[in-house]
C-alpha positions as CSV (number, residue, x, y, z in Angstrom):
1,X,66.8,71.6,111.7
2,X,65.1,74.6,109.9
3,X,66.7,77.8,109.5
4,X,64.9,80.3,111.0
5,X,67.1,83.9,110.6
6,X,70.5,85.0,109.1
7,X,72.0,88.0,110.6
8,X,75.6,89.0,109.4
9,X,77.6,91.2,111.4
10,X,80.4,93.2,110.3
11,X,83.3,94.5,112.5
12,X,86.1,96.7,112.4
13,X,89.1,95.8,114.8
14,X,92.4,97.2,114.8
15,X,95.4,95.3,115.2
16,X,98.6,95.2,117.8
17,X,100.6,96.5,114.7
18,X,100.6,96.3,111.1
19,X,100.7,93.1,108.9
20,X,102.7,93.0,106.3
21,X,102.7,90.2,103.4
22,X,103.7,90.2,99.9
23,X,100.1,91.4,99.1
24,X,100.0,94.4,101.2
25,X,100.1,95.3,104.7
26,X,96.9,95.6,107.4
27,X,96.3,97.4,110.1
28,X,92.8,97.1,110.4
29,X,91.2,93.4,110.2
30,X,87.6,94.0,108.4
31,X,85.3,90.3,108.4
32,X,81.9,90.2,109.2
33,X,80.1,87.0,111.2
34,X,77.1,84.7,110.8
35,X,74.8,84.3,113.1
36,X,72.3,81.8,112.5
37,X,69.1,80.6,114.5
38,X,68.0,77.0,113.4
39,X,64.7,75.0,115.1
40,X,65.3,71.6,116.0
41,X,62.9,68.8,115.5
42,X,61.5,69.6,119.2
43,X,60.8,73.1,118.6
44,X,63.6,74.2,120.3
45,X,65.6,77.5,118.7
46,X,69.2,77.1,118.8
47,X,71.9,79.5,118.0
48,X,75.0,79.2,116.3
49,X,77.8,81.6,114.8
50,X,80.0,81.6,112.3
51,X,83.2,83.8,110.8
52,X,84.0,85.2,107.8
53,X,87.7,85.0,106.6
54,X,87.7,86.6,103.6
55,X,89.9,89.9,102.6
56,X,88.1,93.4,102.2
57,X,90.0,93.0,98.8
58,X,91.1,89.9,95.9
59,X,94.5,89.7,97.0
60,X,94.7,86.5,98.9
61,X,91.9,84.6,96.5
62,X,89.1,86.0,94.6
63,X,87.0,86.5,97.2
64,X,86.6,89.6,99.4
65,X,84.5,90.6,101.8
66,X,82.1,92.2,100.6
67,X,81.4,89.7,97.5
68,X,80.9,87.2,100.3
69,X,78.0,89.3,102.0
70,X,76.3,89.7,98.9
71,X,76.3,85.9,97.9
72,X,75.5,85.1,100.8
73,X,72.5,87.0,101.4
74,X,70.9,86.9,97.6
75,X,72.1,83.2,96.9
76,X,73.3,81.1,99.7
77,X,70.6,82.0,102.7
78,X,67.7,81.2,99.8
79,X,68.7,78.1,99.2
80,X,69.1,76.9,102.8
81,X,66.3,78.8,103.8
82,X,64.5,76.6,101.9
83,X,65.4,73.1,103.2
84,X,63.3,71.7,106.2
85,X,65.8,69.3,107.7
86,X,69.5,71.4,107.1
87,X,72.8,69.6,108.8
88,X,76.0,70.8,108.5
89,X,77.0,67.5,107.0
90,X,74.3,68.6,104.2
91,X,75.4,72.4,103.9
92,X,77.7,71.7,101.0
93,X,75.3,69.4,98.8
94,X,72.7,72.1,99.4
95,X,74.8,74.6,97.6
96,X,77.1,72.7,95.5
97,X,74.9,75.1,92.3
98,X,76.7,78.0,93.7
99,X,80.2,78.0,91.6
100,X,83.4,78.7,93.7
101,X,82.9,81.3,96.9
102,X,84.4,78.9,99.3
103,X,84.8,81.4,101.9
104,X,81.3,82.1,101.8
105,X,80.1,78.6,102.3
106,X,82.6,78.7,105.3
107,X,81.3,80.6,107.2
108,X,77.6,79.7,106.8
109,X,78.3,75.8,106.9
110,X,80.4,77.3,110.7
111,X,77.4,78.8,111.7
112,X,74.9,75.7,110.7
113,X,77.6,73.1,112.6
114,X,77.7,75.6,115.8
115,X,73.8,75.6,116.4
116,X,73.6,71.3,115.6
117,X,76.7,70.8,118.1
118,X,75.3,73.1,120.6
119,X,71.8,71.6,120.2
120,X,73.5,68.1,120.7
121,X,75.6,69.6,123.8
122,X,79.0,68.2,121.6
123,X,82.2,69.6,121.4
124,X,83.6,70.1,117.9
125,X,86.8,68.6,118.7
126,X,84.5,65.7,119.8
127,X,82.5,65.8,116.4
128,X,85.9,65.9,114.4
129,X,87.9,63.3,116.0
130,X,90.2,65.4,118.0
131,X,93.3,63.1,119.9
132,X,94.8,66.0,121.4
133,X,94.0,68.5,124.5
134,X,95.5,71.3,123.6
135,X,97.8,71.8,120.4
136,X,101.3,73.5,119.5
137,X,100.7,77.0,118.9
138,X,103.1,78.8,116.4
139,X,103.4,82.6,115.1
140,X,103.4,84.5,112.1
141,X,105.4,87.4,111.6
142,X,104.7,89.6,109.0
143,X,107.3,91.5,106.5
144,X,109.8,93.9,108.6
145,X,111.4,97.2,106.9
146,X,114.7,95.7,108.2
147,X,116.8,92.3,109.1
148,X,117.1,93.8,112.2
149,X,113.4,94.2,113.3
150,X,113.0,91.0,112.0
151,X,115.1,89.6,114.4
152,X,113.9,91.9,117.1
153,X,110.3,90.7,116.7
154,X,110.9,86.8,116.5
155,X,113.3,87.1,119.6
156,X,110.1,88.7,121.3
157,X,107.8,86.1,120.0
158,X,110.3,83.3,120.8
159,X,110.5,84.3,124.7
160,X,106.7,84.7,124.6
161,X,107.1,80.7,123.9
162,X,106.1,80.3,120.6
163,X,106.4,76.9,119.2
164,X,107.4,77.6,116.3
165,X,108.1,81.1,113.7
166,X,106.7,81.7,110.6
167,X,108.2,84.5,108.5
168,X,106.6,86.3,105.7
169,X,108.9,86.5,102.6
170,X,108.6,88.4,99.3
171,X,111.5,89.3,96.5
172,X,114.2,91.4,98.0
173,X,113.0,90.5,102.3
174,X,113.9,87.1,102.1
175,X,117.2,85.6,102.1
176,X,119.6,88.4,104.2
177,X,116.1,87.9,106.9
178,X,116.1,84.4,107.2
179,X,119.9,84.2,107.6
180,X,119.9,86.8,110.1
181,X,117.5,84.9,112.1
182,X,119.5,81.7,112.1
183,X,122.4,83.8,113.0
184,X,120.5,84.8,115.9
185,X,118.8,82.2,117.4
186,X,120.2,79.1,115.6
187,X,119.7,75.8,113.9
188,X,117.4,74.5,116.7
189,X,114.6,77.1,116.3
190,X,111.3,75.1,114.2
191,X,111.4,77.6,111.9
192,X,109.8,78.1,108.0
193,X,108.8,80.9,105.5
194,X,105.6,82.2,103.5
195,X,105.9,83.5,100.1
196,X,102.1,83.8,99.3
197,X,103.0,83.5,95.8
198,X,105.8,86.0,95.4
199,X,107.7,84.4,93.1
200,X,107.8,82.6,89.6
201,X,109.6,79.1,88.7
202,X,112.5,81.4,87.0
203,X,113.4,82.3,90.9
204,X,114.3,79.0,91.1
205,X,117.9,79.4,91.3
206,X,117.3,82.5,94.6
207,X,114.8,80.4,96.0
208,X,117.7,77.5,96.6
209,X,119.7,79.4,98.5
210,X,116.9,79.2,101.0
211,X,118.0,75.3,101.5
212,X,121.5,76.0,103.9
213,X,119.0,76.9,106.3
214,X,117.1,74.2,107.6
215,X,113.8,75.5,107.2
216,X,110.9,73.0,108.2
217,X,109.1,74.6,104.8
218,X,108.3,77.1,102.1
219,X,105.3,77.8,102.0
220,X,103.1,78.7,98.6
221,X,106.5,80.1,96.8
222,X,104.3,80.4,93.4
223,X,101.0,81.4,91.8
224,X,97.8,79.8,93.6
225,X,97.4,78.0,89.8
226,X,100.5,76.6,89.8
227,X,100.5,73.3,90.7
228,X,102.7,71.8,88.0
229,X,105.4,74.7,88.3
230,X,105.5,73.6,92.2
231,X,106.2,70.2,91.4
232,X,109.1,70.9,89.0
233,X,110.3,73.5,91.5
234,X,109.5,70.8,94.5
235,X,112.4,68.4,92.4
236,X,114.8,71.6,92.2
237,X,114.8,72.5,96.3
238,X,115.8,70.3,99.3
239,X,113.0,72.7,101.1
240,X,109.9,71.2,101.8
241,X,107.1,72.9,99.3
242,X,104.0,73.7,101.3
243,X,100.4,74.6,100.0
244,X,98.6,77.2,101.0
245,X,96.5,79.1,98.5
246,X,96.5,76.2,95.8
247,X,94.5,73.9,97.6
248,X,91.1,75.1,97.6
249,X,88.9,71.9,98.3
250,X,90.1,68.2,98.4
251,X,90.2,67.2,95.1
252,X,92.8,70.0,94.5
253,X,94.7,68.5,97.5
254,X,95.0,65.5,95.4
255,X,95.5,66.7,92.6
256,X,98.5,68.4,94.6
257,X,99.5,64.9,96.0
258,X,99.3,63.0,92.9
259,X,101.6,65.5,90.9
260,X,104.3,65.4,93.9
261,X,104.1,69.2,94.0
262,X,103.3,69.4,97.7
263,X,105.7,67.5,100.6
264,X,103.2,69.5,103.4
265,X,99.7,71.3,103.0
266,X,98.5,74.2,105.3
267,X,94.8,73.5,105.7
268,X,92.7,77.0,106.6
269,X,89.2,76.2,106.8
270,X,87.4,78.8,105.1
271,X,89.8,78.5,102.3
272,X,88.5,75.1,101.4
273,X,85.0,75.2,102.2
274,X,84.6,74.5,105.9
275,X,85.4,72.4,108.5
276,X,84.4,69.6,107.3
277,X,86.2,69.5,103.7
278,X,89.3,70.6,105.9
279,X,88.8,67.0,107.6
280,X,88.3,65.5,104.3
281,X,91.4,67.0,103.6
282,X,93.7,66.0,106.5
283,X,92.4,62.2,105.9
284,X,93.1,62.4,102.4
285,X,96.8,64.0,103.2
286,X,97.1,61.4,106.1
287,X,96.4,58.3,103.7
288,X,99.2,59.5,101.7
289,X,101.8,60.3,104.4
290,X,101.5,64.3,103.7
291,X,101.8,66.3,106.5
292,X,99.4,69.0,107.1
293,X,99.5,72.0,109.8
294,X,96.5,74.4,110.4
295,X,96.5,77.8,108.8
296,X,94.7,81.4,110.2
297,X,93.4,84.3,108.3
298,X,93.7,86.6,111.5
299,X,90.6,85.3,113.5
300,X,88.7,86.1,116.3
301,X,88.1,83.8,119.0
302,X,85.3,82.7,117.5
303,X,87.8,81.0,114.3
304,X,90.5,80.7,116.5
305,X,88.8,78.3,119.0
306,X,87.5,75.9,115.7
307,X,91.2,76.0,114.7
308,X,92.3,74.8,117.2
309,X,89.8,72.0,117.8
310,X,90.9,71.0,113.7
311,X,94.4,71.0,114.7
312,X,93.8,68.3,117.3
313,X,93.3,65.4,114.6
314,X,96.2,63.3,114.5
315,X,97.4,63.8,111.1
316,X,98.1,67.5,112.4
317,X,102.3,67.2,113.0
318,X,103.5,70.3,112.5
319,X,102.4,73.2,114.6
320,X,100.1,75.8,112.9
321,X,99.4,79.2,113.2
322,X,97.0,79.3,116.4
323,X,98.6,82.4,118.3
324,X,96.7,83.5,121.4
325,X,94.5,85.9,120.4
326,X,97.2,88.7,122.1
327,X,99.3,87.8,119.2
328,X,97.4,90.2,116.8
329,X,94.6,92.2,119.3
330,X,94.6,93.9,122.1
331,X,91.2,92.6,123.3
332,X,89.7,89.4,121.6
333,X,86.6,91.4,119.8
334,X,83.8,89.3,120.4
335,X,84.9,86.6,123.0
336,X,87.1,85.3,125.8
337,X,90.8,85.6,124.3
338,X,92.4,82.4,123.1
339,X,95.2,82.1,125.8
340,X,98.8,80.5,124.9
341,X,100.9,79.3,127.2
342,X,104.1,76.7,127.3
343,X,103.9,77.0,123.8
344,X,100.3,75.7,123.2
345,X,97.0,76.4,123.2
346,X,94.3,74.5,124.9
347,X,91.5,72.9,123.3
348,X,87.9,74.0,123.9
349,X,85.8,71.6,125.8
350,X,82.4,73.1,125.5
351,X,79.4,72.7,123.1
352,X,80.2,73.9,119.6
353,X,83.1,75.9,119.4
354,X,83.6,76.1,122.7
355,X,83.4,80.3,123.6
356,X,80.4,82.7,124.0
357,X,79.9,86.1,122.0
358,X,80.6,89.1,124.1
359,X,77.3,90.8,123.4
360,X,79.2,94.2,124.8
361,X,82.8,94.3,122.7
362,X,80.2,92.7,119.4
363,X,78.2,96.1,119.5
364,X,81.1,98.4,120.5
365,X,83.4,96.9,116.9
366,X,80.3,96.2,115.0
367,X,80.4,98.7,111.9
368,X,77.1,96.9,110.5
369,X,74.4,94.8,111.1
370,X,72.9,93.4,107.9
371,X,69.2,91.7,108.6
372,X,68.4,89.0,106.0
373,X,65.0,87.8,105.0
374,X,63.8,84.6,104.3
């Protein structure tokens, strides 16, 4: 395929209520997408889009939002611009000059794999092995000002149906939350905690007392660089040490494997480069008897639907964090909302990712529309 235009659109879309991590707290979600047209072989112009995960600041990784407009336009659309038979499967080699900026690549390697799956009439579940029609959908809850609306707002999400909760922790909302919660709704509940790097190896000693409760995981307790100081702390707690922020393409997965500092890894696409160094990733983890579960950075449909077609590989055993799209929006933004029910979320069936842009609810949240030449 050639690529024929790049159009990145940036939206503005409020949230249910505000999302609180140990990094800050959102109320508005701010990500742009790609939409690129590609010509086939026959002539034929093909669409496909594309989504944007970054943060509108560094606080998650070094990339924000705006960095990730700016390579994108005066670095990465160049280069692909200039190649007359562009795959997805090639995206990566084509700009493997371009240091870092995962995110970035993400989302334009999305919007390259949309348009060839479309123009093949293939499902991406299809393209990436998917075993599964629809996939367990858990929940994450962000940092409450009390125990008590903590337990308030999992008991709401657990009658919803939720599969499983996921609780946001930080220094001083951790502990007295999680026990509250256990107190609440007991040992049964599939239940684990995120500490986007709160914490240092000399928490060590507080971060055992996490153990008496069963949790199925702690997720990215320490700095996104410290992959030795997980494994020493992985030897110290009877908690299962997840990955989150540390693994940032598969070699660093291995790395992570090889140094016994990771029992589970949360794959997020865009994190790693895409969807298809996330499957790299998962086989990688699979070979090696390392469970992985799917991540979300707060997605539209559009990400949402491609998550959930990722989680469907069979090395996906723990549930991941595909809410319906009700979960943090009151409308899905740009397409058809991602619907759970009984606790999962179905699979899309159709060509690419599976949902259509809302050309209506796209203009009406669209803050920008950046036109880029080639």
């Amino acid at each position: 395929m050639k690529l024929r235009s790049l159009r990145l659109h940036h939206l503005e879309m409020p949230l249910v209520a505000p999302f609180t991590t140990s990094f800050g707290t959102q109320t508005v979600k701010h990500c742009f997408l790609v939409e690129a047209q590609l010509e086939t072989a026959s002539g034929e112009l093909v669409t496909g889009w594309g989504e944007n995960v970054a943060l509108d600041r560094p606080v998650y990784s070094p990339e924000y939002l705006d960095g990730a407009a700016d390579v994108i336009e005066r670095w990465l659309a160049p280069l692909l611009a200039a190649v007359d038979d562009l795959t997805a499967e090639t995206v990566a080699h084509h700009l493997r000059h371009i240091v870092g900026h995962q995110m970035a690549k993400a989302s334009v390697e999305m919007a390259v794999l949309d348009a060839q799956l479309r123009a093949e009439g293939r499902s991406l579940a299809s393209y990436l092995g998917a075993v599964r029609s629809s996939v367990p959908s858990g929940v994450s809850v962000g940092i409450q000002d009390s125990v008590d609306a903590t337990v308030r707002v999992i008991g709401g999400y657990i009658e919803q149906g939720y599969a499983r909760i996921k609780l946001k922790i930080r220094p001083g909302a951790d502990v007295a939350h999680v026990a509250a919660v256990r107190r609440a709704f007991g040992d049964d509940l599939p239940f684990q905690v995120d500490a986007n790097a709160a914490y240092t190896l000399v928490d060590a000693a507080h971060l055992r007392r996490l153990d008496e409760f069963g949790l199925l995981l702690i997720e990215q307790p320490l700095g996104e660089a410290d992959i030795r100081q997980h494994a020493e702390l992985a030897r110290l707690l009877h908690t299962p040490i997840c990955l989150d922020e540390s693994v940032v393409s598969a070699e660093a997965a291995a790395d992570a494997i090889a140094l016994r500092a990771a029992a589970v890894i949360n794959i997020k696409p865009g994190r790693v480069g895409g969807y298809l160094e996330a499957r790299r990733i998962h086989d990688l983890a699979r070979a090696h008897g390392i469970a992985v579960w799917c991540g979300g950075m707060l997605e539209t449909g559009i990400g949402r639907a491609a998550n959930a077609a990722l989680a469907a590989l069979p090395g996906f055993t723990l549930p991941g964090d595909i809410s319906g799209s009700d979960r943090f929006y009151a409308e899905d933004i740009v397409t058809e909302p991602i619907r759970m029910h009984d606790g999962v979320v179905d699979v899309p069936t159709g060509a690419g990712f599976g949902v259509e842009i809302d050309p209506e609810r796209l203009e009406r949240f669209r803050t920008r529309l950046v036109e880029i030449a080639l």
